[in-house]
PASE-997386 format. One record per residue (C-alpha): residue in one letter; x, y, z. Coordinates in steps of 0.5 Angstrom, whole numbers, plus 500, padded with zeros to 3 digits. Layout:
! PASE-997386
AXYZ...
***
This chain:
! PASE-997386
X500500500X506504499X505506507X510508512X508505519X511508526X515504531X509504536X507509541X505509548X505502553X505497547X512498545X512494551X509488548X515482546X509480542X506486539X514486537X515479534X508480530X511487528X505491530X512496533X519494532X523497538X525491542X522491550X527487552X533491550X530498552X528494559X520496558X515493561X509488559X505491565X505498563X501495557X497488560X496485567X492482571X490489576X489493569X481494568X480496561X483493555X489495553X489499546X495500541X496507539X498506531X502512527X502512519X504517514X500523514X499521507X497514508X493515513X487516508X489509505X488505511X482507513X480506505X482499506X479498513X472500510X473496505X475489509X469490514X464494510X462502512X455499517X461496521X466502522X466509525X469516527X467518535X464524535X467530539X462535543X465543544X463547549X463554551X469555555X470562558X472566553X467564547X462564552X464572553X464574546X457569543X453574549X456581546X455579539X447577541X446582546X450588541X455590545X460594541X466589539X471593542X468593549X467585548X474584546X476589551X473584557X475578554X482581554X481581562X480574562X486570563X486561562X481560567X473558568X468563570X465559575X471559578X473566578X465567581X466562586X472561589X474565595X478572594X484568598X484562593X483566586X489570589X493564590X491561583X493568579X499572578X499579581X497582574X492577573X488578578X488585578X484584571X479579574X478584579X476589575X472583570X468582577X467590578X464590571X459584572X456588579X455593573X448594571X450597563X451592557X458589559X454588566X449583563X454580558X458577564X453574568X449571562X455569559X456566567X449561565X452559558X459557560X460549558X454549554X455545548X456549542X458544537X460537534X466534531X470528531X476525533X482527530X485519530X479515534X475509529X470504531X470498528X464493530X463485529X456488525X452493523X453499528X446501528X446495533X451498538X452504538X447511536X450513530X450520527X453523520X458528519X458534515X465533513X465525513X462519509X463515515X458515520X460519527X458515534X453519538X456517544X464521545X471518547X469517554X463513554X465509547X469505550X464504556X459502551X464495550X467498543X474497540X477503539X483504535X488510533X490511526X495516527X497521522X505523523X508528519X515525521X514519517X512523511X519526512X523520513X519517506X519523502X528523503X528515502X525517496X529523494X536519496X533513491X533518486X538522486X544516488X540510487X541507494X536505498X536507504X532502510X531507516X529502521X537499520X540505522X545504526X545507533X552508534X553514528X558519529X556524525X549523528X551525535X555530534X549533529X546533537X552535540X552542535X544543537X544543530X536539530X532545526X527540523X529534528X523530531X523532539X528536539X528542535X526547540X530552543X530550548X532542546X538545543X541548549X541542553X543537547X549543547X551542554X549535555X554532549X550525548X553519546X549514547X542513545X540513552X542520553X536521547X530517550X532520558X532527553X526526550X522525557X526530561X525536556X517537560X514542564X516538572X522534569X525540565X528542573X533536573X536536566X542540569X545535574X543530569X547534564X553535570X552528571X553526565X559530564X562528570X562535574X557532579X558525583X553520581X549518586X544512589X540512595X541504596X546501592X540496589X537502585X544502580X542496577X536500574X538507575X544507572X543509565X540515567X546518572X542515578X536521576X529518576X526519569X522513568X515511570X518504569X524505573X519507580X515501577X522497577X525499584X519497587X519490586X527490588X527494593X519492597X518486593X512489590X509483585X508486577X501489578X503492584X507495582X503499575X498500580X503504584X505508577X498510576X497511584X503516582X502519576X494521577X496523584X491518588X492520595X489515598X492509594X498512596X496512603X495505603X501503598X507507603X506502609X507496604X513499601X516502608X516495611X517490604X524495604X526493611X524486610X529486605X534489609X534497607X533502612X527505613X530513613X533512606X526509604X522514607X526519602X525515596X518514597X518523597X522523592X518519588X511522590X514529587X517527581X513521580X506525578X510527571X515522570X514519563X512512560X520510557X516505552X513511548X520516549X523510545X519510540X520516538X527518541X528513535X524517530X528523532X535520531X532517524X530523522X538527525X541521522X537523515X540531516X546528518X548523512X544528508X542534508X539536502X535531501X533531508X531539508X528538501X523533504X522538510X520544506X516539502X512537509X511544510X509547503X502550506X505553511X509559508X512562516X515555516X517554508X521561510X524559517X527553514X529555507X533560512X536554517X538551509X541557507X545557515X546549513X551552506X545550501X542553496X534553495X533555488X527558485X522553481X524550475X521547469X526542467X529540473X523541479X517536481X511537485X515537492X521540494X527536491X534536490X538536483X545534481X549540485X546539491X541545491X534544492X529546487X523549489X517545488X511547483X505545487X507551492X506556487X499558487X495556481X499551479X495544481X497537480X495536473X499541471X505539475X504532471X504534464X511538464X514532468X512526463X513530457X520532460X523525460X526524454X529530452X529538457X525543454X529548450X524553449X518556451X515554444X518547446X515547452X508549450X508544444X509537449X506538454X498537455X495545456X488543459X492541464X497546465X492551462X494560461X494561468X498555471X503557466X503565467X504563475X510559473X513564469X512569475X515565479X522564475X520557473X522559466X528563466X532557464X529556458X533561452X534568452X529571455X528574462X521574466X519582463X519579456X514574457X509579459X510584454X505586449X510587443X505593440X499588439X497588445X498581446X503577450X508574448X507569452X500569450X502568444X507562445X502558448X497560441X503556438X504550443X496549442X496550435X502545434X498540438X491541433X495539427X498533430X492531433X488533427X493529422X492535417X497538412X499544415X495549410X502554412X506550408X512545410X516550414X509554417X513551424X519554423X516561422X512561429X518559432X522564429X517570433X521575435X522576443X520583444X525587448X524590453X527593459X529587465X524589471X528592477X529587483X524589487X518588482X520581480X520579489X514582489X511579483X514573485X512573492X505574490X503568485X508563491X507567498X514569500X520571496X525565493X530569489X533574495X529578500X527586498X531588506X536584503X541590503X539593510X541587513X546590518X540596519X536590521X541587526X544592530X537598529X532594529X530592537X524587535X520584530X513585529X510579531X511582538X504587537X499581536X499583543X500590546X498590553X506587556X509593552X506598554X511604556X516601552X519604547X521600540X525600533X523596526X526595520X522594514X519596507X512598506X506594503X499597503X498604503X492607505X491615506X484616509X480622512X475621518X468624518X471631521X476632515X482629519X487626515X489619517X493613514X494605514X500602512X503594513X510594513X514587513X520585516X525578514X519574518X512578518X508584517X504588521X498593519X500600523X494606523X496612524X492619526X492627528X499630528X504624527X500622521X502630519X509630521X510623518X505622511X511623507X515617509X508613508X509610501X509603497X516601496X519605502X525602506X523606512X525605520X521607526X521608532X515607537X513608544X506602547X502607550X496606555X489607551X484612552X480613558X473613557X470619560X463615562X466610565X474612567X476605564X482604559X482602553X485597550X493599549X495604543X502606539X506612538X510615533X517617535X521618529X520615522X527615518X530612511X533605512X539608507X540614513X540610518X548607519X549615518X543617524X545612528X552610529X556614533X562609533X565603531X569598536X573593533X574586536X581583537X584578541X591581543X595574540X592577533X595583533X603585530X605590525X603587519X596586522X596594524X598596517X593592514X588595518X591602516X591600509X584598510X581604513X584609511X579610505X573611510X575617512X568621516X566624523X565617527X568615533X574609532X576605538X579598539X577592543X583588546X582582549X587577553X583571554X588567559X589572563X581575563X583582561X579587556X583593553X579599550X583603546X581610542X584612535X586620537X588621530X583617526X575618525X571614519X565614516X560607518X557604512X556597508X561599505X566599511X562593514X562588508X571591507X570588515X567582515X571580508X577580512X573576518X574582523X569583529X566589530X561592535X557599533X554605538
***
């Protein structure tokens, strides 16, 4: 079926039989899990096997079990939404009409927490529940509810509705499968957005109702891991088997001891990467304990398991018999299994006492625990352990155990993490090819990776006609190729035909290229975006401009190349004689491309980045790099939300969008504009006296800087409330005078070993054509004895520019700018 299936997840990793039948591939007895966490005599309900595909292939599966078992026996378990506090809040405004801004105004009081609990708990135990600020603002949400205005009423009733059903849907992965028509055992529904028939009873109740409820899982990761084993194939014809790779890979490791795991299943957080680098890990057992330690609870550990690791902290036990099981670990708890284990050997638990303990630990039951304590502290001193030391494991355990992780699970897919690093670390192109593709809908992360690709030394080229195919992929120099399908407009059908017809020979020209391929699937408008998208450039002489030039008779040339394409396609289909004669043909072809000037730079990225949502050949601030680095203090993504701002002043970069410039009712003038930095954009209003002073920087294409200050919002004169936070205009500049306006003076850095004579004249040499008014100073470092030196130039002032910096950076000198 051409379906990738994951290791398995969750408590089955722990069944020697599930492995043997190849239901999951991780082996129990080499990773010490256990069968109990999965099946015994004490556990209640029936086990169930959670089951990762493709996310591709996950349709498939289900086709197949539809197909083997019959549409009346299988369904998907309905899922009930309820209002939670915050729709509540606004479902109420809407029907009641209270103005949009108050009902925002009020949700935005609300912190993650039940309105029940903010009406029902006493002030006490809603302080404890709360942060200082917190608090402040459900204080004042009360004072509202007391109100006898609209805000008021919207309160209280949205009070009576909070938990009511407001809608259905189904589960994400949960399917019933059912020994006969369902009908006979479960009340069943339809789905506006599924064939399948949907259970009337949810997840909770479904498995009470004796239904089997399976999983069928959709994970990315192993779409990825398929994706490079494909590409890999067809570019080196090795076949790659990502469950025989082997756990001792040097380079595998040392990717996770750089941190380099941008796009590595588990462990691609920041934070991930910070403790890989610290951490050092050289065994696959540092991955899994990773794994489960980067939780919140668990997270505090990471240190001394870090020290333990690299020898700066001693490894401990409480009881020397804790080793055996401890070990792997540098004597830290990790593992449910480890608790299950040590109870056994220390306290002489039986199997299932010791997985009613785990679950006792981890759903805090207090009053098992009670009941299990006694039975540990006196199995510990039959087997000669002192009580004290027990008495401390047991605390130990009852504070970590709440959050300590089921190893069976970080496993599996601590061996989908390293599948993945070792596909990054053996091949990178390929991989991040791969990862681009999986993420082809979600421009941010096209963006985001195709800059850690850039980082990674690869080139990711525009589309091509002749080289790209639908996903992302990777062509004889290594450099991956964008894939079609991410322009818009351009479906799979039309992806299809350019590839099929390319196989024996490349396209040579777009005359070529409309003759072969089928123009009903790649129709004028699929082809116009491709060309817009730089899929073209390869094909003869002719940039992107003259494509679309009307040429005098006000057709396109591209038009007119596509004419000819069809036209070819006619007579061959036809099986006419061409009417024009033998060398009609060759007359067509001999069109001449209009010329025409190349559009400027930033037209093509526009251009570009309208039919592909981002840009692929450069960056428009590309030139204002060093601008956007040293002058600009945050990115827009920070005002999605003001209110932590407020009182703070800052800087943006960027170059503007969309402009428009208004006026009120009174006749005021007034302006809306987006402006777009490396990674988002932000729609800016501006109003009074800074849309005067400032109106002139306001146009399409400026490369501007500003410079703002988060404000606290009007006060409204009735009710003396603030609204919601505001921002305030300082200063805008051009993004090209800002080196000038800003730098005052350059330091640079040196340690004292790299400097003598022949280093201090090339320095000379070097700065002396940059002659202007800024401030030149020294940084001398001597790093065996810890000592810094400033030093000021007395006879020597420069002027900061690109110029300057790029001559810098060429000869891998460090500098600082104030």
């Amino acid at each position: 079926m051409d379906v990738s299936v994951g290791p398995g997840r969750g408590s089955a990793a722990g069944s020697v039989v599930a492995y043997c039948l190849k239901i999951t591939n991780i082996d129990p007895i080499e990773y010490n899990l256990l069968f109990e966490r999965f099946l015994n005599p004490d556990r209640v309900s029936m086990p169930d096997i959670d089951i990762d595909f493709d996310d591709e292939g996950r349709a498939k599966v289900m086709d197949y079990v539809i197909d083997k078992y019959g549409s009346n026996q299988v369904a998907q378990i309905i899922t009930y939404g309820t209002m939670a506090a915050k729709s509540s809040i606004r479902d109420t405004a809407r029907v009641l009409d209270l103005a949009l801004n108050e009902a925002d105004r009020i949700s935005k009081l609300l912190p993650n927490i039940k309105l029940s609990k903010i009406f029902g708990l006493p002030e006490k135990d809603l302080k404890k529940a709360l942060r200082a600020d917190e608090f402040i603002k459900v204080k004042e949400f009360m004072a509202l509810a007391e109100e006898s205005s609209l805000s008021g009423e919207t309160i209280q009733q949205a009070k009576v509705l909070e938990g009511s059903l407001r809608n259905t849907g189904t589960h994400a992965c949960g399917v019933i499968i059912t020994p006969d028509d369902i009908t006979k055992f479960v009340p069943v529904a339809t789905a506006k957005d599924s064939d399948l028939f949907v259970t009337q009873f949810d997840n909770s109740v479904v498995e009470d109702a004796g239904l089997l409820k399976m999983d069928f899982l959709g994970l990315k990761t192993l779409t990825l891991i398929k994706d490079t084993v494909k590409l890999v194939q067809y570019k080196h014809n090795i076949t790659l088997d990502p469950d025989t790779f082997p756990l001792d890979d040097v380079k595998t490791y040392e990717l996770f001891q750089r941190g380099d795991t941008v796009g590595i299943f588990q462990y691609e957080s920041a934070g991930m990467q910070k403790y890989l680098k610290d951490l050092k890990p050289t065994v696959f057992a540092d991955l899994i304990a990773m794994n489960a330690l980067y939780r919140p609870g668990p997270l505090e550990y990471i240190p001394s398991f870090v020290d333990r690791k690299n020898g700066k902290e001693a490894i401990s036990y409480d009881l020397e018999d804790m080793e055996e099981f401890l070990q792997e670990t540098y004597g830290i708890t990790v593992y449910q299994e480890q608790v299950m284990l040590l109870s056994q050997k220390l306290a002489g638990f039986t199997k299932g006492e010791a997985d009613v303990l785990r679950k006792a630990m981890g759903k805090k039951i207090h009053a098992l625990l009670a009941k299990l304590k006694p039975q540990f502290i006196e199995g510990g001193k039959a087997n000669g352990h002192d009580p004290e030391k027990l008495e401390k494991i047991w605390k130990d355990w009852e504070a970590f155990a709440s959050y300590a992780f089921n190893k069976s699970h970080s496993t599996c897919y601590a061996w989908i993490g390293y599948q993945t690093a070792y596909l990054k670390a053996h091949y990178p192109a390929e991989y991040m090819a791969a990862v681009l593709s999986n993420n082809m809908n979600d421009i941010k992360q096209v963006t985001f990776f195709m800059e850690e690709c850039r980082r990674m030394g690869l080139n990711v080229l525009g589309p091509d006609v002749n080289e790209s195919f639908y996903k992302f992929t990777v062509n004889d120099q290594q450099a991956i190729r964008f894939g079609m399908g991410a322009i818009k407009g351009v479906g799979r059908g039309a992806v299809e035909t350019i590839i099929e017809n390319r196989k024996d020979a490349r396209y040579t020209s777009v005359f070529d290229l409309t003759k072969r391929i089928d123009l009903r699937a790649a129709n004028k408008k699929a082809i116009e975006n491709l060309t817009l998208a730089g899929g073209l450039d390869s094909l003869g002489n002719c940039h992107r401009a003259q494509y679309f030039n009307p040429d005098g008779d006000g057709i396109l040339f591209l038009e007119k190349a596509i004419r000819y394409g069809a036209k070819h396609q006619e007579n061959l289909n036809s099986a006419q004689t061409n009417l024009f004669g033998d060398d009609s043909q060759e007359q067509i072809q001999e069109i001449q491309i209009p010329e025409c000037e190349s559009w400027g730079t930033l037209e093509l990225l526009k251009k570009e980045k309208a039919v592909v949502g981002i840009y692929i050949s450069a960056h428009p601030l590309d030139d204002f790099k060093r601008e956007m680095k040293y002058f600009s203090s945050a990115t827009f993504d920070v005002l999605n939300d003001l209110d932590p701002l407020v009182n703070r002043d800052l800087s943006f970069g960027g170059i503007i969008n969309d402009v428009e410039h208004l006026v009120t009712k009174t006749g005021k003038g007034w302006g809306k504009f987006t402006i777009e930095d490396f990674s988002d954009q932000y729609e800016f209003k501006i109003f009074g006296e800074d849309y005067l002073k400032f109106r002139h920087f306001i146009l399409p294409n400026n490369f501007v800087r500003l410079r703002i200050r988060v404000v606290e919002g009007w006060r409204n004169r009735e009710t003396g409330q603030l609204g919601p936070a505001r921002i305030q205009f300082n200063n805008f500049e051009m993004l090209h005078d800002t080196l000038k306006a800003n730098v005052k003076k350059i330091t640079l850095m040196f340690e004292l070993k790299q400097l003598n004579e022949s280093k201090i004249r090339d320095l000379k040499a070097l700065m002396s054509p940059f002659k202007g008014d800024k401030g030149l100073y020294m940084d001398v470092f001597d790093t065996e004895e810890q000592i810094k030196l400033t030093l000021p130039s007395r006879k020597q002032r420069v002027e900061v520019s690109n110029k300057l910096l790029s001559a810098l950076e060429e000869q891998n000198i460090h500098y600082r700018l104030n």
